[in-house]
C-alpha positions as a Markdown table, in Angstrom:
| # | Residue | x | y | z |
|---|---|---|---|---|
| 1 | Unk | 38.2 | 87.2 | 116.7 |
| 2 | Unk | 39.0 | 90.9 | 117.2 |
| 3 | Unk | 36.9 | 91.2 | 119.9 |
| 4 | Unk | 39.1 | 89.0 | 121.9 |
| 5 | Unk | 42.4 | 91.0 | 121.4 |
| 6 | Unk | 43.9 | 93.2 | 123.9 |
| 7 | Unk | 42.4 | 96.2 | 123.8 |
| 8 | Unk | 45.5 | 98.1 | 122.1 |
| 9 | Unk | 45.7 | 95.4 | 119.5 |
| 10 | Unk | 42.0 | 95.9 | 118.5 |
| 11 | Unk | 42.4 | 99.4 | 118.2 |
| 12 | Unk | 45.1 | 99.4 | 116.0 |
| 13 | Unk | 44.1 | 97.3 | 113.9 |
| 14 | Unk | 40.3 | 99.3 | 113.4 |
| 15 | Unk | 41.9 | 102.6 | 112.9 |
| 16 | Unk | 44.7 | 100.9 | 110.4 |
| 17 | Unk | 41.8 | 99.3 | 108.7 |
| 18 | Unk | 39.6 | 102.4 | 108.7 |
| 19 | Unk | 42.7 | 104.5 | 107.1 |
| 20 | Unk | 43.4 | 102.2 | 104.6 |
| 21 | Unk | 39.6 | 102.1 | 103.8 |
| 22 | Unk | 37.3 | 100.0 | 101.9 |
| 23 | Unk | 38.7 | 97.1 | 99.8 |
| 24 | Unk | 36.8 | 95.3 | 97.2 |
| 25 | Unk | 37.6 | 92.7 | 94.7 |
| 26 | Unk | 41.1 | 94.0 | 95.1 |
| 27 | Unk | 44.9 | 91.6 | 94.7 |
| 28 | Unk | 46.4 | 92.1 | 98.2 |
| 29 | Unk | 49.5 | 90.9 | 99.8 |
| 30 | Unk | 50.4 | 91.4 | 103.5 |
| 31 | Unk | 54.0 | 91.0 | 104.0 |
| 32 | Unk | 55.0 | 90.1 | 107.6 |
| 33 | Unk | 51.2 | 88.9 | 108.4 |
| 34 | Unk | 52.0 | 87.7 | 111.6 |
| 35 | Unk | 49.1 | 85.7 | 112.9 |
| 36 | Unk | 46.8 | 86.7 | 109.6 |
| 37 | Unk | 44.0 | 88.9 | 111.4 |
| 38 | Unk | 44.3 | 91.6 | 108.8 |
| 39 | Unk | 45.0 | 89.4 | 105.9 |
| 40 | Unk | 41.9 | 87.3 | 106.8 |
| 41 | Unk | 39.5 | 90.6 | 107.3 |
| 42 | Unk | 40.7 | 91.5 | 103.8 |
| 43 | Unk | 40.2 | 88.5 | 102.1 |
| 44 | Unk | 36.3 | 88.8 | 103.1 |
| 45 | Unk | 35.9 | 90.4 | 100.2 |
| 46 | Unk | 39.4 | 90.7 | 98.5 |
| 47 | Unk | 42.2 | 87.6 | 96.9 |
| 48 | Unk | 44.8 | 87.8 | 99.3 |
| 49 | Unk | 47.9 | 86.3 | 99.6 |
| 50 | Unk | 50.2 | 86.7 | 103.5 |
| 51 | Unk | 53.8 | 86.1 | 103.5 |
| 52 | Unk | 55.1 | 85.2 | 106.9 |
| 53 | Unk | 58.2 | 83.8 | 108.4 |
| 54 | Unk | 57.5 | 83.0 | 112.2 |
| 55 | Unk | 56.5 | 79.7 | 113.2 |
| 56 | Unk | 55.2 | 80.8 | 116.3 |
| 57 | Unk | 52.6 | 83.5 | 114.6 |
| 58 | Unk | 51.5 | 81.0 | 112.0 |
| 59 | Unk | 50.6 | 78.5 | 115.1 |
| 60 | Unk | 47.9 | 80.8 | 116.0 |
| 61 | Unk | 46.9 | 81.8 | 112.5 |
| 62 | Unk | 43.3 | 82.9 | 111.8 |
| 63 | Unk | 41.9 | 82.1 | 108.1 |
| 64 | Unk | 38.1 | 81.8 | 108.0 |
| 65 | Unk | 38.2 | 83.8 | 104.6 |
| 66 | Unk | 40.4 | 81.2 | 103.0 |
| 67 | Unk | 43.9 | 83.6 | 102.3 |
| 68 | Unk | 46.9 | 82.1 | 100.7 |
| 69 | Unk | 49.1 | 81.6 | 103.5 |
| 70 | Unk | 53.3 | 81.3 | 102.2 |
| 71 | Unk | 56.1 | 80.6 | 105.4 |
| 72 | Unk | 58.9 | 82.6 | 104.0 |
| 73 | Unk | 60.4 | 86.2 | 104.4 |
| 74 | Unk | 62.3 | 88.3 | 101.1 |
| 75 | Unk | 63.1 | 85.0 | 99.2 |
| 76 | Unk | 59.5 | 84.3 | 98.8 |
| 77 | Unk | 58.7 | 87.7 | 97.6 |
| 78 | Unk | 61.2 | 87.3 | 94.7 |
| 79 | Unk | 59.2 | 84.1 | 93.6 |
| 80 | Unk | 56.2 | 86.2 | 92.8 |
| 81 | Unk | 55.5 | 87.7 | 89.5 |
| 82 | Unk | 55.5 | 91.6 | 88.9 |
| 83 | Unk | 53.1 | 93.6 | 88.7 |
| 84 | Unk | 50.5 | 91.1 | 90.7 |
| 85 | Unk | 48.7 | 93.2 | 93.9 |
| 86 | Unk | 46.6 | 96.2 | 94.3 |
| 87 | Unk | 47.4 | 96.4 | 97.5 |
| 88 | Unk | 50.7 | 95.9 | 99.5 |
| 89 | Unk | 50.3 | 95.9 | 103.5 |
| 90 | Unk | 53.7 | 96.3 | 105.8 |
| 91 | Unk | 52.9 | 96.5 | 109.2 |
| 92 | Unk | 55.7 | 96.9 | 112.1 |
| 93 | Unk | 57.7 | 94.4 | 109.9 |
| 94 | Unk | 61.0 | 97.0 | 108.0 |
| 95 | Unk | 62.6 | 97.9 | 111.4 |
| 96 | Unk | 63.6 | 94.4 | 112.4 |
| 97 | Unk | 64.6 | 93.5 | 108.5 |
| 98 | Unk | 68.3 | 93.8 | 107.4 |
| 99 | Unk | 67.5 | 93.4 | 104.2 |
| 100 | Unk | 64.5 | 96.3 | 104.2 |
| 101 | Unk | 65.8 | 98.2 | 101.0 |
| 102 | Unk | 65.7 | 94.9 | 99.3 |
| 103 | Unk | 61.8 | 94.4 | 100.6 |
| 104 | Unk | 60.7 | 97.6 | 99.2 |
| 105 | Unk | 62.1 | 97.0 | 95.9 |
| 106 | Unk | 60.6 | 94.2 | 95.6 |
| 107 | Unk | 57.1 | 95.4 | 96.8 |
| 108 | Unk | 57.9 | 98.7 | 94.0 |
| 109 | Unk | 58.5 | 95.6 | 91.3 |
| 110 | Unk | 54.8 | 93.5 | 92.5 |
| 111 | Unk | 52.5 | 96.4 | 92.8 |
| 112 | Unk | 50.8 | 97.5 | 89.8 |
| 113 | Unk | 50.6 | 100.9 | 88.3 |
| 114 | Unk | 49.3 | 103.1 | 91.1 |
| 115 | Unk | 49.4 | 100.5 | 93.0 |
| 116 | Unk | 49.5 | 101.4 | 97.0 |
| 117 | Unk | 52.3 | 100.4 | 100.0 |
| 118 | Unk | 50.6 | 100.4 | 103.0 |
| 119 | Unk | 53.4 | 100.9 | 106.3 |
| 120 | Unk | 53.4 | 101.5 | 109.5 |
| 121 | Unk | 56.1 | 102.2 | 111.3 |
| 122 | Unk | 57.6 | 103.0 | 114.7 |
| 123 | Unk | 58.1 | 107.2 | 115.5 |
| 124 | Unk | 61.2 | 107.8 | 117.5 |
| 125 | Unk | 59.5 | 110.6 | 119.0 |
| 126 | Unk | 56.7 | 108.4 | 120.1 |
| 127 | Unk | 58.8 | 105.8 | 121.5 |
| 128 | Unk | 61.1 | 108.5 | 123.7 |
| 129 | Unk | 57.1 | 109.6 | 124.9 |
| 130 | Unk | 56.3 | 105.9 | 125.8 |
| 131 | Unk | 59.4 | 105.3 | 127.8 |
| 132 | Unk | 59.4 | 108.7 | 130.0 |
| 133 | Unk | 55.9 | 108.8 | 130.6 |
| 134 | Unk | 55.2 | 105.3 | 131.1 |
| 135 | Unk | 57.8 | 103.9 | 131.8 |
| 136 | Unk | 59.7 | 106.0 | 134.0 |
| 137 | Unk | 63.2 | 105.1 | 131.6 |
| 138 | Unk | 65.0 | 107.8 | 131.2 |
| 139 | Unk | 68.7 | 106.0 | 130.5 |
| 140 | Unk | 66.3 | 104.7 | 127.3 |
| 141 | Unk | 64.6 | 107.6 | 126.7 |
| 142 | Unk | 68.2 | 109.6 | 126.3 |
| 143 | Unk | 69.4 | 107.0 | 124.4 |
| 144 | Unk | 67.0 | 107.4 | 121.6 |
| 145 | Unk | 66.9 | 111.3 | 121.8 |
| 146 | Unk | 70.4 | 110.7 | 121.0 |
| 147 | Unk | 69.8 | 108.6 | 118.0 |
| 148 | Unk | 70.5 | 105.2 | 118.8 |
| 149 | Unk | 68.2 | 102.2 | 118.6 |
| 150 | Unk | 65.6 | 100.3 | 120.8 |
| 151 | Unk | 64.6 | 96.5 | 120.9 |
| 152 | Unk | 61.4 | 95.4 | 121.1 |
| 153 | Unk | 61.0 | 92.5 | 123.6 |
| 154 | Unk | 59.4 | 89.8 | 121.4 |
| 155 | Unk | 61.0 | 91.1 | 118.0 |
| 156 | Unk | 64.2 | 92.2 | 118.8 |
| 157 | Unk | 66.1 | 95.5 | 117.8 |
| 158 | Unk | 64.5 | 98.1 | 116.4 |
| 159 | Unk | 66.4 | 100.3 | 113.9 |
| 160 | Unk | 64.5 | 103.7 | 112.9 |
| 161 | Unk | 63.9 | 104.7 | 109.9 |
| 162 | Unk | 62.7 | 107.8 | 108.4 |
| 163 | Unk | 59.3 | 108.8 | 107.1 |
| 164 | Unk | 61.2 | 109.8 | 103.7 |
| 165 | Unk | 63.6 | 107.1 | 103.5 |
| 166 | Unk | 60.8 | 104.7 | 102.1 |
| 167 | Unk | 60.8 | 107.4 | 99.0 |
| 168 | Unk | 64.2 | 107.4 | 98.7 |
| 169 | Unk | 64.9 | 103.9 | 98.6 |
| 170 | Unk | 62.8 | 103.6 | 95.9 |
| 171 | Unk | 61.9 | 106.7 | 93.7 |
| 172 | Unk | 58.9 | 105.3 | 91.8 |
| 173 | Unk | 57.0 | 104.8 | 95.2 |
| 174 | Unk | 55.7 | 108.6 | 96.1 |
| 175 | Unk | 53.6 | 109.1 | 99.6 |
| 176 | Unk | 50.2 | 109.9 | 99.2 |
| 177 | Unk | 49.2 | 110.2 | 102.9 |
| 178 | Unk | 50.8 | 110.0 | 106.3 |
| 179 | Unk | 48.6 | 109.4 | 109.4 |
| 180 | Unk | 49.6 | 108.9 | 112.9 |
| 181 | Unk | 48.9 | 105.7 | 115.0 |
| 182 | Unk | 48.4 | 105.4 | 119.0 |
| 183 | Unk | 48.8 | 109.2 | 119.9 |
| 184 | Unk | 46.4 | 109.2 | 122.8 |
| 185 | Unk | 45.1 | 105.8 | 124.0 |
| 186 | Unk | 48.7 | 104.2 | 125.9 |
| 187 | Unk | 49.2 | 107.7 | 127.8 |
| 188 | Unk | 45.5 | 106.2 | 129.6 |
| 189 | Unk | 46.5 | 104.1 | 132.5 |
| 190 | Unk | 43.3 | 103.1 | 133.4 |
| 191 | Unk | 43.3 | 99.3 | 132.1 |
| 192 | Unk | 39.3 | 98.7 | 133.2 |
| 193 | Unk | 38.0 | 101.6 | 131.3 |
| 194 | Unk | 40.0 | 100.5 | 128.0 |
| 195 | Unk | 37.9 | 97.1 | 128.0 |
| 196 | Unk | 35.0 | 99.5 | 127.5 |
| 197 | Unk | 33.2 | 99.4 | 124.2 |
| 198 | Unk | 32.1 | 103.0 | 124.5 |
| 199 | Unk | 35.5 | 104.3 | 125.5 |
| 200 | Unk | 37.1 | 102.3 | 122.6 |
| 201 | Unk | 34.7 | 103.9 | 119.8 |
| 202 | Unk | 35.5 | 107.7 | 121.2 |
| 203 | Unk | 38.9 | 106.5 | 121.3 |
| 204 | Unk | 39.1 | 105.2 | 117.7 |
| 205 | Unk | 37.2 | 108.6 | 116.9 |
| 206 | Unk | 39.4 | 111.1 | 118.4 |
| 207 | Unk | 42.7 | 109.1 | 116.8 |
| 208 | Unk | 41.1 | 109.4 | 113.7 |
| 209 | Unk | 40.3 | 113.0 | 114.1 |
| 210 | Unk | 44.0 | 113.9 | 114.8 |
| 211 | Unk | 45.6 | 110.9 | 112.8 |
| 212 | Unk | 46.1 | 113.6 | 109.8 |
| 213 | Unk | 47.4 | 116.8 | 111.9 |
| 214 | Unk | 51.1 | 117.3 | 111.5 |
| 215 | Unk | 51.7 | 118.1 | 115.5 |
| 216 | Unk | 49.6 | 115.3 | 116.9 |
| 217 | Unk | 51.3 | 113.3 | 114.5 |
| 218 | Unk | 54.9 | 114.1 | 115.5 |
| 219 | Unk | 54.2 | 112.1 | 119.4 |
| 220 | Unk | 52.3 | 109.5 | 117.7 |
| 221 | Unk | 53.6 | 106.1 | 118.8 |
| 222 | Unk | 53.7 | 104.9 | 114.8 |
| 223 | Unk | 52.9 | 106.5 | 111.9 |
| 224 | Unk | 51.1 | 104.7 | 108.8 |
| 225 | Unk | 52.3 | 105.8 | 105.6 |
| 226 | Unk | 50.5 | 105.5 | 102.5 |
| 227 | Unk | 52.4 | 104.8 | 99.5 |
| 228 | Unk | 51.5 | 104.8 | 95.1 |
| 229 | Unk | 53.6 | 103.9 | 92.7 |
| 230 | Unk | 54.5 | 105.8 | 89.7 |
């Protein structure tokens, strides 16, 4: 199945998977699952349980590693005991949620001791790189310099957040590790060479290389934040 993903979406999801790392025998929820392809390569070998709202994601859901699939958003959280997962996953999902203080409360209250929060998010600075230089939209581009929100075509408005704000929502959730996502491979224009294996690999090799450095990470398209709680 990954191999037939866009190239972007395949190489996001490899370098999200290789930063969270290897997952055995491990309780796992993915909140926001979309169409389950990382809830399903987890459950290879982990119990894992995807929470997921949209009816058009779920009607292309992938689950050969037999996941526990719930249709639902925060409500369905609240329904699960405390204390439950190793392992929280919450990928692009906080900037489209009103209630996102709520969500990460709850996810604080279902982790166990040292317990991790996986996130990615959406970098501001990332976003203003992605509209000048491929997009040629300044008026955008301006917009967000100056502080306001973007939308997302499929999702809808995206409202920023900050790296620290996770933290300070929620005190007992302390980040471990901050990584950046998509630095390099967008700004490459040249769509035949990205369906290249061999260009994918040095690809995923090189963002992993700077993924960890501090001034790659401040263009990066996302960042992926690493999360324990206390």
């Amino acid at each position: 199945m990954l191999n037939q993903l866009p190239a972007w979406e395949r190489l996001a999801k490899e370098i999200i998977w290789q930063q969270i790392g290897e997952l055995k025998g491990e309780s796992i929820l993915d909140f926001g699952s979309g169409t389950g392809i990382t809830a399903d390569h987890f459950a290879a070998d982990n119990q894992v349980t995807a929470i997921e709202p949209s009816e058009d994601m779920l009607a292309q859901q992938v689950n050969k590693n037999g996941y526990r699939q719930i249709v639902g958003s925060t409500d369905e959280l609240k329904k699960l005991p405390s204390d439950s997962f190793d392992y929280i996953f919450c990928h692009n999902v906080l900037e489209y949620a009103d209630d996102r203080e709520i969500i990460v409360g709850e996810f604080y209250r279902l982790l166990k001791k040292n317990g991790k929060l996986s996130i990615v998010k959406h970098n501001r600075n990332g976003r203003v790189m992605q509209m000048v230089v491929l997009l040629n939209n300044f008026d955008e581009a301006n917009k967000l310099l100056d502080g306001q929100n973007s939308n997302a075509q499929q999702f809808g408005t995206i409202t920023y957040y900050d790296d620290s704000d996770v933290s300070n929502w929620c005190s007992g959730l302390v980040l471990q590790q901050t990584y950046g996502l998509r630095t390099f491979w967008d700004l490459q224009q040249n769509q035949e060479i990205q369906k290249n294996e061999g260009w994918q690999k040095k690809m995923i090799d090189i963002e992993m290389r700077v993924s960890q450095n501090p001034d790659f990470q401040r263009i990066a398209f996302f960042h992926h934040l690493i999360f324990e709680k206390r």
